[in-house]
C-alpha positions in Angstrom: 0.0 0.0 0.0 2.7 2.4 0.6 4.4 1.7 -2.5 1.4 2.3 -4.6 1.1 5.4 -2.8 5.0 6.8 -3.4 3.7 5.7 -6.8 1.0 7.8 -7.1 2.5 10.8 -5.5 5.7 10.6 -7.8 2.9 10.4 -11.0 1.0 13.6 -9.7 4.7 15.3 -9.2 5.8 14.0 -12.9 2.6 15.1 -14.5 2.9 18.6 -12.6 6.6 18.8 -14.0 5.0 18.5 -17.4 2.3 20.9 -17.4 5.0 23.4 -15.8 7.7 22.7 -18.5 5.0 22.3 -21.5 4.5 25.6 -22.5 8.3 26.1 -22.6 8.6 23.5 -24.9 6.1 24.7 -27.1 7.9 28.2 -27.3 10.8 26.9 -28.2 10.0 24.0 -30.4 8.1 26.4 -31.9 10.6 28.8 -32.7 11.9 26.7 -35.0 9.2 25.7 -37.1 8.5 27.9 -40.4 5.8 30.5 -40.7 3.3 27.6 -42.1 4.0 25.1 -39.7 3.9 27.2 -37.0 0.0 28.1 -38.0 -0.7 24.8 -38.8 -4.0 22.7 -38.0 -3.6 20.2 -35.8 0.0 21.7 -34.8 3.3 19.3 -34.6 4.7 18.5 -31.5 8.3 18.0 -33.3 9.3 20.2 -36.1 8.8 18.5 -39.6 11.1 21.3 -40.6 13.8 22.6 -38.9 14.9 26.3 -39.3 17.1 29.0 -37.5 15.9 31.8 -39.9 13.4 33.2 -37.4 16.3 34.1 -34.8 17.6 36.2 -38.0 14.2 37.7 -38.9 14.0 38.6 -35.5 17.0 41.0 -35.4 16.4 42.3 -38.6 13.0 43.2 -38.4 13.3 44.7 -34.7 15.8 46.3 -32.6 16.2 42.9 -30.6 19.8 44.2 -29.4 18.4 47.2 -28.8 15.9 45.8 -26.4 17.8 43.3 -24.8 20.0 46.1 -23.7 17.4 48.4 -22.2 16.1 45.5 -20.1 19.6 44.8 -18.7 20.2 48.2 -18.0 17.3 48.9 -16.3 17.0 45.6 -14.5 20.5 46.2 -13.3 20.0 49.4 -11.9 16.8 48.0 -10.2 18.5 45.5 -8.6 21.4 47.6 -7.3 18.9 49.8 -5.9 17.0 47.7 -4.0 20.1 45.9 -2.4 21.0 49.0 -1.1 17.7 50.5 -0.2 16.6 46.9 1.3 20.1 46.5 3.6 19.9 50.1 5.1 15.6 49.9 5.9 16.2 46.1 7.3 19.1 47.4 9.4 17.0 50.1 10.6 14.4 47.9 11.5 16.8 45.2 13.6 19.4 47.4 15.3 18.1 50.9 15.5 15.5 51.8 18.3 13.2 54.5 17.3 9.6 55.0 18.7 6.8 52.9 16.8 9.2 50.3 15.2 7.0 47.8 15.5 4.3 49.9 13.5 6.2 51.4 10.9 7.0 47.4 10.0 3.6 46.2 9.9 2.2 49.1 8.5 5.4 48.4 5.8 4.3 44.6 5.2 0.5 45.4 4.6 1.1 47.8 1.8 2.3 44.3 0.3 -1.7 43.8 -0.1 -2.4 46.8 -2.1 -2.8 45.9 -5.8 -0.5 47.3 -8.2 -3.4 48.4 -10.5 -4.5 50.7 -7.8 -1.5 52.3 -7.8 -1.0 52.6 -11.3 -2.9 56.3 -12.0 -1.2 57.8 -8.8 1.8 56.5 -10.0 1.8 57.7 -13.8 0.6 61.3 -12.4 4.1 61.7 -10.3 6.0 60.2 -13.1 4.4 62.8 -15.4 4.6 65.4 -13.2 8.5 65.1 -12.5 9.0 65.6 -15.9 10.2 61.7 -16.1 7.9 60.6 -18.9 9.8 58.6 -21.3 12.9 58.1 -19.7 14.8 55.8 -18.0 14.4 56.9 -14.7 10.5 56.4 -14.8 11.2 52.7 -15.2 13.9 52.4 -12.6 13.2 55.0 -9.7 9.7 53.9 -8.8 11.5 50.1 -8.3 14.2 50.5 -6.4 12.6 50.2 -3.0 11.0 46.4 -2.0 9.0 45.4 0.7 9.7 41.8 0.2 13.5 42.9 -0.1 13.4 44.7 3.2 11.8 41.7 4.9 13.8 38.8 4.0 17.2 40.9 4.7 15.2 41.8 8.2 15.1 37.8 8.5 18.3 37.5 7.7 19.6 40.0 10.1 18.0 39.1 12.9 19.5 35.9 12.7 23.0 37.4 13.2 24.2 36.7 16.6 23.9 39.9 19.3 27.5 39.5 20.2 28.6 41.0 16.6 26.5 44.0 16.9 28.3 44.6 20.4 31.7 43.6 19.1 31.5 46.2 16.2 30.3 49.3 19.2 33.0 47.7 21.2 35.2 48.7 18.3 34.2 52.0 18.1 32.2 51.3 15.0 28.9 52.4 14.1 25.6 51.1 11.8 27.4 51.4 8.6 30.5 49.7 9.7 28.5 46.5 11.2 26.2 46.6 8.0 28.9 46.4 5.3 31.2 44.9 7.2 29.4 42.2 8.9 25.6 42.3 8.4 26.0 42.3 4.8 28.8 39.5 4.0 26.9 37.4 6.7 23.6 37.6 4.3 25.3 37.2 0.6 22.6 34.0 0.0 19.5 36.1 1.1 21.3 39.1 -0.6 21.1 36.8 -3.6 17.9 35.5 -3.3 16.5 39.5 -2.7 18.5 40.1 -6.2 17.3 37.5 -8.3 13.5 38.1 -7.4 14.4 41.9 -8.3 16.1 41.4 -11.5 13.5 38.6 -12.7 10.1 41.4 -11.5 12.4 44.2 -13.6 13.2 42.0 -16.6 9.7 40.5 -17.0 8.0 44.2 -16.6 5.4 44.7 -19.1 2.7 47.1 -18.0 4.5 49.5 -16.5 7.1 50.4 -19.5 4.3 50.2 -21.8 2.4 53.4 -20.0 5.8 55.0 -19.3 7.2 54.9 -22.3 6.6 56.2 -25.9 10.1 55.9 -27.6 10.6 52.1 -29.4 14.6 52.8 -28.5 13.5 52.7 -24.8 11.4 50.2 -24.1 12.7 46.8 -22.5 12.5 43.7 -24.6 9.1 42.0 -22.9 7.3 45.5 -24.6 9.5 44.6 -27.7 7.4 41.7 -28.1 4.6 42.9 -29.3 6.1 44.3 -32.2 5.2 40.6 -33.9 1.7 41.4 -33.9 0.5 42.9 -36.7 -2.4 43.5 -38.6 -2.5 40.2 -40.5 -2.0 38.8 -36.8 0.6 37.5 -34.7 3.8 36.1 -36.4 3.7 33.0 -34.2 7.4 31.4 -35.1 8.7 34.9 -35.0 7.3 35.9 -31.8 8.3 32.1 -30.2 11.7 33.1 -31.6 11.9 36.5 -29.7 10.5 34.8 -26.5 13.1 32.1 -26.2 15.7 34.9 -26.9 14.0 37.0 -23.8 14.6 34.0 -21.9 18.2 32.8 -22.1 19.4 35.5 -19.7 17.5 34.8 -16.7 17.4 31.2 -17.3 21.7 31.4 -17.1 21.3 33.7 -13.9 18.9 31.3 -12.1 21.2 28.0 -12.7 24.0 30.1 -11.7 22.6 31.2 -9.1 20.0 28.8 -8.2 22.2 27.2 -5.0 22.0 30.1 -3.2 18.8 31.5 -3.9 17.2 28.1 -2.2 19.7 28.6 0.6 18.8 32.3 1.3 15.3 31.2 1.8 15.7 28.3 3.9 18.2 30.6 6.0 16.4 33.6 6.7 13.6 31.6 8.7 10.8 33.6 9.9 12.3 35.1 13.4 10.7 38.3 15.1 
């Protein structure tokens, strides 16, 4: 009885794998097909016709590089932003004693309820009224500040032992000094895990650049996409080509990556 159920269990986790990793097959088995295969009736599951031309088309016809570019740069400076804004409000909240602590946190956590879509208009008015309306800074500055960020790093932190914290005032050190001295190298795996959550939300942004932005030469490469829809419809191989493309660079940071982003969660626990 027990082996049937491992059996059963393992099935339901296989057959979950499969519906997870399906639609990624499709893109890029897709990707490869030619523009009548790829709009064929009932589809192929395996290429009947193999072709690379669509990764050419898809340079030629839009400013792929172009793309690719704006969404590293701006998921960069994302990233780099919330590490630093995350660190200094988590250290805040662990070693500095300031009248309604407590408060400021949980009223900090529960704006982690508020829809983004509520947000949005509010949002668009400040962008537009700073005069940051197509520009880069209207798809970075409104980012680089996480609540999530700030709570794991608080979880992280607290973990650090007291003695550390007196060691560095024994010193004659101060909040800085223990925070990039010995709070920060402490916390590199939820540091990581805090990065790659930041850099994947930045990267995969699609709303938000799309309101923000008017200029093709500054939109990140998940607004690029749509640039294979057409009148005549969507150029399925073509846009399947782009997709995968869009892919590759947070697929290679995850497996690099991936050790310490499952170790950053598992570490920062949920202490209070």
């Amino acid at each position: 009885m027990r082996i049937l159920i491992q059996t059963v269990k393992y099935l339901l986790i296989l057959l979950g794998a499969v519906a997870m990793a399906f639609p990624f097959y499709w893109m890029i088995i897709t990707s490869f097909k030619p523009d009548t295969e790829a709009l064929q009736v009932p589809p192929t599951l395996w290429p009947r016709q193999w072709t690379v031309d669509n990764y050419r088309q898809v340079f030629e016809l839009v400013p792929m590089g172009r793309y690719l570019f704006n969404s590293a740069f701006i998921a960069t400076a994302v990233t780099a932003g919330v590490l630093l804004s995350s660190a200094l409000a988590a250290h805040a909240f662990v070693r500095m004693r300031f009248p309604g602590r407590g408060f400021f946190f949980a009223v900090l956590i529960a704006t982690m309820m508020i829809p983004f879509e509520v947000l949005l208009i509010p949002d668009y008015l400040i962008i537009r009224n700073l005069g940051w309306y197509d520009t880069y800074w209207a798809m970075i500055i409104p980012w680089t500040a996480s609540v999530f960020g700030i709570f794991l790093l608080r979880q992280a932190f607290l973990t650090l032992p007291e003695d550390l914290w007196e060691a560095v005032l024994l010193d004659g050190g101060g909040h800085l000094r223990y925070l990039f001295s010995v709070a920060i190298p402490l916390s590199v795996p939820a540091l990581i895990t805090v990065g790659i959550v930041s850099f994947l939300g930045s990267w995969n942004s699609l709303l938000w650049p799309l309101i923000v932005t008017n200029t093709p030469e500054l939109r990140p490469v998940q607004v690029g996409l749509s640039s294979f829809q057409t009148e005549a419809g969507l150029r399925y191989n073509l846009s399947m080509a782009a997709a995968t493309i869009s892919i590759v660079p947070i697929l290679v940071l995850y497996l690099i990556a991936q050790r310490y982003f499952v170790e950053g969660i598992a570490r920062t626990g949920m202490k209070t």
